[in-house]
C-alpha positions in Angstrom: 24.9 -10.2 11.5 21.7 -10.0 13.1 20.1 -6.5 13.2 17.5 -7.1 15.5 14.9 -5.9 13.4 12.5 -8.9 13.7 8.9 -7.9 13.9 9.4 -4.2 12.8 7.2 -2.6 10.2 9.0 -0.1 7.7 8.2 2.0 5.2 10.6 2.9 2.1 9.3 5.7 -0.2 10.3 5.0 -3.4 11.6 1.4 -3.5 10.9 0.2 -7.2 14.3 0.9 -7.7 17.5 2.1 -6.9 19.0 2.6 -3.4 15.0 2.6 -1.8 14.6 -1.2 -3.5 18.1 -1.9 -2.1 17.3 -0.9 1.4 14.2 -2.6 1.1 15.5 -6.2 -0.1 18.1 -6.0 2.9 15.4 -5.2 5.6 13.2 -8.0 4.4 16.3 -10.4 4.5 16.5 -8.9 8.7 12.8 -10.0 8.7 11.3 -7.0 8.4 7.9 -6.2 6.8 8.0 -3.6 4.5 5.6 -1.2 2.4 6.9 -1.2 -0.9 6.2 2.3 -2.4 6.1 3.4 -6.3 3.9 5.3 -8.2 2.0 2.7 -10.1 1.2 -0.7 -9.1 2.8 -2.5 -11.8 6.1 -0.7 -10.9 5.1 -2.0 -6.9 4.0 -5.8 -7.5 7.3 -6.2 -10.2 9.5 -4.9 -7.4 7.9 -7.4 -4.9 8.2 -9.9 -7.1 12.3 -9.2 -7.4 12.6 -9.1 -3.9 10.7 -12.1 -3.4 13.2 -13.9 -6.0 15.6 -13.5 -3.7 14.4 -13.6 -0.4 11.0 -16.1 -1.0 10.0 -15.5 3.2 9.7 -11.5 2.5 6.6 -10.2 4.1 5.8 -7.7 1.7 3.2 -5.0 1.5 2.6 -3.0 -1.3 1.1 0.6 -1.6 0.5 2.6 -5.2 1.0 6.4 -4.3 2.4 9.4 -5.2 4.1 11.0 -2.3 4.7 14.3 -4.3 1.4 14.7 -3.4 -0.8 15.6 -0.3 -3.4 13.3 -1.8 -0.7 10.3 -2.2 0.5 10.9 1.1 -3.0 10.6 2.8 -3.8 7.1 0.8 -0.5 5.9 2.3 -1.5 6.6 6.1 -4.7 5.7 5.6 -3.6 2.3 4.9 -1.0 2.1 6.9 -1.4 4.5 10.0 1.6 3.3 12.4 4.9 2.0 11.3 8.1 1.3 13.3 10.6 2.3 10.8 10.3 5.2 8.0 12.7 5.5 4.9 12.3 8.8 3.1 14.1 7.7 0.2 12.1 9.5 -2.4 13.8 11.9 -4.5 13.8 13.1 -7.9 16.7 15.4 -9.6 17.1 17.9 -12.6 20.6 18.4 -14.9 20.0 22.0 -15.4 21.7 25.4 -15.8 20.5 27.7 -12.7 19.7 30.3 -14.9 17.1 27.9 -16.8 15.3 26.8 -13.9 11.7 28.3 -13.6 9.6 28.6 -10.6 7.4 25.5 -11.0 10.8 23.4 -11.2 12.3 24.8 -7.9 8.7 23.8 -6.3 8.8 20.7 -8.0 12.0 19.6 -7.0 11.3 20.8 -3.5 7.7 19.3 -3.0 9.2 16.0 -4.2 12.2 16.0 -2.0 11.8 17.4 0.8 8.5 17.7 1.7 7.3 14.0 1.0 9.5 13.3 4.1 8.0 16.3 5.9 3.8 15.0 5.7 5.0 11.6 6.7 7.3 12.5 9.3 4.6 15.1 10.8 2.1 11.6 10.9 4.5 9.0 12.2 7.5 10.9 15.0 4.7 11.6 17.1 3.6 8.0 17.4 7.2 6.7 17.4 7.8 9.2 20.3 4.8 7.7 22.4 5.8 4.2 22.0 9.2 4.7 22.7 10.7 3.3 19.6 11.4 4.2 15.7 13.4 5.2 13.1 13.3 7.7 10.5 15.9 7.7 7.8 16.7 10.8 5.3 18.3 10.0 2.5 20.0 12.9 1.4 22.9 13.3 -1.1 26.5 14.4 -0.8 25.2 17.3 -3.1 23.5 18.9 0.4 27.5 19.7 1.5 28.9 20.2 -2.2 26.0 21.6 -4.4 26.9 20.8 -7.6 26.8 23.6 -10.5 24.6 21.8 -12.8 21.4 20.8 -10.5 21.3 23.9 -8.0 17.7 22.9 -7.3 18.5 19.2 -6.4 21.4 20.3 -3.9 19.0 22.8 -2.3 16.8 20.3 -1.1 19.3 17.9 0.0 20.6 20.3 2.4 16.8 21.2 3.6 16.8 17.2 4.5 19.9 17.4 6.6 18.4 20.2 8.4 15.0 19.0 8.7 16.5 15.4 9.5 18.5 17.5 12.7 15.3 19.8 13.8 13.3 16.6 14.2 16.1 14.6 16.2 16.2 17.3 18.9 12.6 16.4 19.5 13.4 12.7 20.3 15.2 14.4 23.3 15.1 11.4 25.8 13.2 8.3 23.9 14.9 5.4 21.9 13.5 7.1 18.6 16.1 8.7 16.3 16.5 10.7 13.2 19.3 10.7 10.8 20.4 11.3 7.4 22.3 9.3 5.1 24.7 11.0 2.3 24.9 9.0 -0.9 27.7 9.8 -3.2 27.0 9.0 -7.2 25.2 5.8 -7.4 24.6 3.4 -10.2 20.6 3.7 -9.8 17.9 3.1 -12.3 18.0 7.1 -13.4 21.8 7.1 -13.7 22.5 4.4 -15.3 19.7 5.7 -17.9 21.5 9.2 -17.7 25.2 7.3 -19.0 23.6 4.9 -21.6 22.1 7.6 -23.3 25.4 9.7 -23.2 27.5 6.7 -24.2 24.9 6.6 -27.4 24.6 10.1 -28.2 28.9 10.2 -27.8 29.4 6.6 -29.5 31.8 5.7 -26.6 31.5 2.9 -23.9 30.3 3.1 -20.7 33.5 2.9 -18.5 34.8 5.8 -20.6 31.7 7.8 -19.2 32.6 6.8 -15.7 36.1 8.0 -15.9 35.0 11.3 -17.3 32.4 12.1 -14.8 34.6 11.6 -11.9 37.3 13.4 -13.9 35.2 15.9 -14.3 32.0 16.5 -12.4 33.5 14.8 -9.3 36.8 15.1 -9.3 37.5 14.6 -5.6 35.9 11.2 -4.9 38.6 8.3 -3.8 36.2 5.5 -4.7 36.6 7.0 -8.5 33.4 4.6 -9.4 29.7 5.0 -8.8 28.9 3.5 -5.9 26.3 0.6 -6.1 22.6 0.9 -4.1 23.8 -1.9 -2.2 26.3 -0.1 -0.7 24.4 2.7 0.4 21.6 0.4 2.2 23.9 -1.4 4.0 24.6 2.1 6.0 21.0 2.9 6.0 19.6 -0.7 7.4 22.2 0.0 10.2 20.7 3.4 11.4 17.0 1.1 11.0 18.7 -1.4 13.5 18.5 -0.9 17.7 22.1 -1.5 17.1 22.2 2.3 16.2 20.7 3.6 19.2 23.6 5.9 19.9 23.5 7.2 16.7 20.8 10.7 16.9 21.0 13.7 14.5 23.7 12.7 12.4 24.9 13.4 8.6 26.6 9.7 8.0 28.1 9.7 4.5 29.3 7.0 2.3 29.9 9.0 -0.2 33.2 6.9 -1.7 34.7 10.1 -0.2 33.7 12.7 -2.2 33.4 15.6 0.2 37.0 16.6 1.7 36.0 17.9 5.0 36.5 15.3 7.9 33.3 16.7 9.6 
């Protein structure tokens, strides 16, 4: 299917790994140049190189910066001032018991989450706006609408996303720019998959037995009763990227293996 996305620029925080190197591989197979974003070059130039492995024609562009930070966020414009397309994939998260969570975690988690997205969304909706074109992508977390127990923090700044994601789409009121948020379920990424081989050690038990017991457990209400893969979840995301979506302003789109209950 052809996305239209020829000559677009996008940028995907975050896309060593996980569901930001997902939606990054499938926008450079649409044609698509994209920044690649990490924190350390090596961590940039080896995710290039994957992507390149399977899609040799990739016009890749790499940037070093840590987007936690204002100074991070400032070497990124600097270098690249306009884009067409933004991805705030970035995230972090914390497995923590609410009572044990200090101050300097909360602002961690929230400085990191949420307001990476907000210092490159402030720089790049306003151009967007004036050319009369772009995207900008949240990627939030089905743990915005169900906050899970065990990572209060995480779930609070998923939800600021959504909102944030919805304040800045009313200001597109009237141009072909739109703002959305996409609501992964649990995905396989780099830091889960970590999470459950360690567990699996620690417990002497096999992976799938891990699986069974989370979503017995933890998540209980997912259908898909699997983690999803990042492959999954860019194939949504690449779609909102797409003119194709241009009807599609403001919205919470999950693909969550259907995890949250409510049909809204």
């Amino acid at each position: 299917m052809d996305l239209k996305l020829q000559d677009k620029t996008a940028l995907v925080t975050g896309s060593t790994a996980g569901i930001g190197f997902a939606i990054a591989t499938l926008l450079a197979q649409e044609g698509v140049t994209v920044i690649i974003n990490g924190r350390t070059q090596q961590r940039v130039f080896e995710a290039i190189n994957k992507i390149k492995a399977v899609c040799p024609t990739a016009t890749l562009l790499p940037i070093a910066a840590d987007l936690t930070t204002v100074e991070g966020t400032e070497k990124l414009i600097a270098e690249f001032p306009t884009v067409d397309i933004l991805v705030n994939n970035l995230g972090i998260y914390q497995v923590k018991a609410f009572n044990d969570i200090t101050d300097e975690e909360w602002l961690h988690l929230f400085n990191a989450n949420v307001m990476s997205g907000v210092r490159l969304s402030r720089h790049y909706l306003p151009q967007m706006c004036k050319q009369n074109w772009g995207r900008i992508i949240f990627i939030s977390s089905e743990s915005a609408v169900q906050i899970p127990m065990e990572m209060i923090h995480y779930g609070m700044t998923k939800t600021a996303q959504l909102a944030i994601a919805r304040g800045l789409a009313e200001m597109t009121a009237g141009t072909n720019v739109t703002v959305n948020s996409v609501l992964p379920g649990p995905t396989l990424t780099e830091g889960v998959n970590y999470y459950i081989e360690h567990i699996s050690k620690e417990r002497n038990i096999g992976l799938e037995t891990i699986e069974k017991e989370f979503f017995n457990t933890l998540r209980p209400t997912s259908i898909l009763k699997r983690f999803a893969t990042p492959e999954e979840v860019a194939s949504l995301a690449v779609f909102l990227c797409s003119p194709l979506s241009a009807g599609t302003n403001g919205a919470a789109l999950r693909v969550d293996g259907g995890t949250v209950k409510s049909i809204i």
